[in-house]
C-alpha positions in Angstrom: 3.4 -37.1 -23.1 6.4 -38.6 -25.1 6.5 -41.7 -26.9 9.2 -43.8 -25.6 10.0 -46.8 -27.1 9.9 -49.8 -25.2 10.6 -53.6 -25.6 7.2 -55.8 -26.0 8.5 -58.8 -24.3 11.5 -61.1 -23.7 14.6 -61.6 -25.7 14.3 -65.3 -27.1 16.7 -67.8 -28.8 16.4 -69.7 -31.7 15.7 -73.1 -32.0 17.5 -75.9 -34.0 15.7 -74.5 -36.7 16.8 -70.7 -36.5 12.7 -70.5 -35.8 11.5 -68.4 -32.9 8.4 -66.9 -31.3 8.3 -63.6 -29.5 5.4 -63.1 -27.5 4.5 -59.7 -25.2 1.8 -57.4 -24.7 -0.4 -56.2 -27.3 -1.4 -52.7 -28.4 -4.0 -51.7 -30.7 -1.1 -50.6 -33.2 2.8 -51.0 -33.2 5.8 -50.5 -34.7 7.8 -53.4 -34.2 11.3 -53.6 -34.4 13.4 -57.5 -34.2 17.0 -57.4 -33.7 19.1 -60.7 -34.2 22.3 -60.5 -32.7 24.9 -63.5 -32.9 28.5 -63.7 -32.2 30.0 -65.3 -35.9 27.4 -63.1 -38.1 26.5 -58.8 -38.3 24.1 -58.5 -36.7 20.7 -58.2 -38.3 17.0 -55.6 -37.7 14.2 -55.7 -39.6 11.0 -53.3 -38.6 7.0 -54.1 -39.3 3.7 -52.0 -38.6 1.3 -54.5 -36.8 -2.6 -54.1 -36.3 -4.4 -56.1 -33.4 -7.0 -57.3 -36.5 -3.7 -58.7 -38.0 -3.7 -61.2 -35.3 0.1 -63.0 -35.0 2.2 -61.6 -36.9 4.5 -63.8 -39.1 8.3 -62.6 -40.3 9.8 -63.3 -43.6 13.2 -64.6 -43.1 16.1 -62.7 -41.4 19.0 -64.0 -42.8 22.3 -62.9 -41.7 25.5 -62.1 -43.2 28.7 -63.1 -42.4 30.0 -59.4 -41.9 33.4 -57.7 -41.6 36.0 -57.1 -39.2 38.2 -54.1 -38.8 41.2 -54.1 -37.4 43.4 -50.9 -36.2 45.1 -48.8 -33.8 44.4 -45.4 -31.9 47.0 -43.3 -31.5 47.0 -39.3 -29.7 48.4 -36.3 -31.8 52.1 -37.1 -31.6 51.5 -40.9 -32.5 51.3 -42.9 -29.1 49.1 -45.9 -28.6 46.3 -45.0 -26.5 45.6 -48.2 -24.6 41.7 -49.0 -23.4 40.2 -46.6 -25.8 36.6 -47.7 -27.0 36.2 -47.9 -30.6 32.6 -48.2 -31.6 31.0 -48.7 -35.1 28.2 -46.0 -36.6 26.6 -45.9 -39.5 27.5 -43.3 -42.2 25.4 -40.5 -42.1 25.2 -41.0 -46.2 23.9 -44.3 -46.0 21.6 -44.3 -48.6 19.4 -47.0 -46.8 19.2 -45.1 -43.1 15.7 -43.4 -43.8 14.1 -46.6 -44.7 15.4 -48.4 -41.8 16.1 -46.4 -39.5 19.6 -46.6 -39.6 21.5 -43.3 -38.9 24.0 -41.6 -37.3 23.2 -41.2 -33.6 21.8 -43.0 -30.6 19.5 -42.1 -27.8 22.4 -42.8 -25.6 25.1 -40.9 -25.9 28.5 -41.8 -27.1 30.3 -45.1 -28.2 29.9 -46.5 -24.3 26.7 -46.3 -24.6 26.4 -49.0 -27.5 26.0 -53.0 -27.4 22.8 -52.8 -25.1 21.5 -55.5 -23.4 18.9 -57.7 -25.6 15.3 -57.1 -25.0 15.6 -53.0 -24.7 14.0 -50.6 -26.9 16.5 -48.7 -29.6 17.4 -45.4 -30.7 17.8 -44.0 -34.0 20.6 -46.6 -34.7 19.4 -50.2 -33.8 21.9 -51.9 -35.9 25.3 -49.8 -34.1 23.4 -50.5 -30.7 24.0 -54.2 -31.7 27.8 -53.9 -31.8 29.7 -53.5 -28.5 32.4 -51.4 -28.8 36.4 -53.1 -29.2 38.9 -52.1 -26.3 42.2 -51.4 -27.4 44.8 -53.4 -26.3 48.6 -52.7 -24.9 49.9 -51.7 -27.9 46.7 -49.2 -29.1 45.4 -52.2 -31.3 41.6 -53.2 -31.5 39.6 -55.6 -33.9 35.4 -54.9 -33.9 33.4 -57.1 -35.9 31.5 -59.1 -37.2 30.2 -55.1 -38.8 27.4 -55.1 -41.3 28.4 -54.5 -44.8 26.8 -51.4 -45.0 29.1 -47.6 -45.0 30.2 -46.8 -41.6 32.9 -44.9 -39.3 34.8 -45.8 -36.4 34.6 -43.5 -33.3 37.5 -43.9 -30.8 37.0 -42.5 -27.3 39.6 -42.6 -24.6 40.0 -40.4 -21.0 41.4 -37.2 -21.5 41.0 -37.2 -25.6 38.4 -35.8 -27.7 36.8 -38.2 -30.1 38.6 -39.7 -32.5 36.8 -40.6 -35.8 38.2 -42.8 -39.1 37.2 -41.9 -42.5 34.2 -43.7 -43.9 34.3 -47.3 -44.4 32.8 -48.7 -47.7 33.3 -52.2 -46.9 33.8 -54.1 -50.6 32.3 -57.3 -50.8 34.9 -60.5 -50.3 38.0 -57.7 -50.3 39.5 -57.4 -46.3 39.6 -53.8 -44.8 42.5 -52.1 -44.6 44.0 -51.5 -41.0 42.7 -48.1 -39.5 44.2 -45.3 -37.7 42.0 -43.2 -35.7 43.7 -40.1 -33.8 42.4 -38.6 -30.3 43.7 -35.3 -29.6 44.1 -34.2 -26.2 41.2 -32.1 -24.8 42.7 -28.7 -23.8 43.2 -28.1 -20.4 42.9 -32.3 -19.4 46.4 -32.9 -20.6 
């Protein structure tokens, strides 16, 4: 059978501190991945290797950055604002940093609905992206996502009746604000 990854115990908090303790059930030998989520900062995963002789098993810091927000619209082919598309964030498939982490394009799951999991559950092949719920656009086509890591990344735009949408990549440059977006969906044939 399968290896399936799976979550070792309860998502926690942080103390006044930023300390926290994770406890769950023990296996001879695990991978261990820690995701840190917060709602002012990108979100944050570091991985380990632990062996039962190691005995607790004691983090560096995870320190957070203050991330980036994008801001844009999503239009169909002929320019109309496409209101209550999902625009979710993934990781560039060049990302030089993906095999060490990783970090790639993809999920386990499926599409952009599928991201922003619940704390506490196992991850794919993109933990970070899984992180980051996706934006909704608004009346007008308009989202904002974010805080985003500062790592290279696209924007996928799904929305009934459209095939996916995707932006250019994203090379966020440190201090320097995006520039607004424009993702186009094109009607599926035969849904229109």
């Amino acid at each position: 059978e399968r290896f399936r990854p799976q979550a070792a115990g309860e998502a926690v908090r942080t103390d006044g501190g930023g300390r926290f303790r994770l406890e769950g059930e023990a296996y001879t030998s695990a991978s261990l991945t820690v995701a840190v989520t917060h709602d002012q900062f990108a979100p944050a995963v570091t991985m380990r290797q632990w062996e039962t002789e190691m005995g607790e098993l004691r983090l560096a810091d995870i320190v957070l950055e203050s991330g980036v927000f994008v801001t844009g619209t999503v239009v169909d082919e002929n320019g109309g604002n496409l209101v209550g598309a999902l625009v979710a964030y993934e990781r560039s498939a060049d990302d030089p940093f993906a095999e060490m982490t990783g970090r790639g394009r993809g999920n386990d799951g499926g599409g952009p609905g599928n991201r922003g999991g619940a704390p506490g559950r196992a991850f794919g092949r993109d933990p970070v992206g899984e992180l980051i719920p996706p934006a909704e656009t608004d009346a007008h086509g308009a989202f904002r996502l974010g805080p985003l890591p500062t790592d290279p990344f696209e924007l996928v735009a799904t929305a009934a009746g459209h095939l996916d949408g995707r932006s250019r990549r994203i090379a966020p440059a440190k201090d320097q604000p995006l520039p607004e977006q424009r993702i186009i969906a094109m009607v599926a044939a035969g849904l229109s």
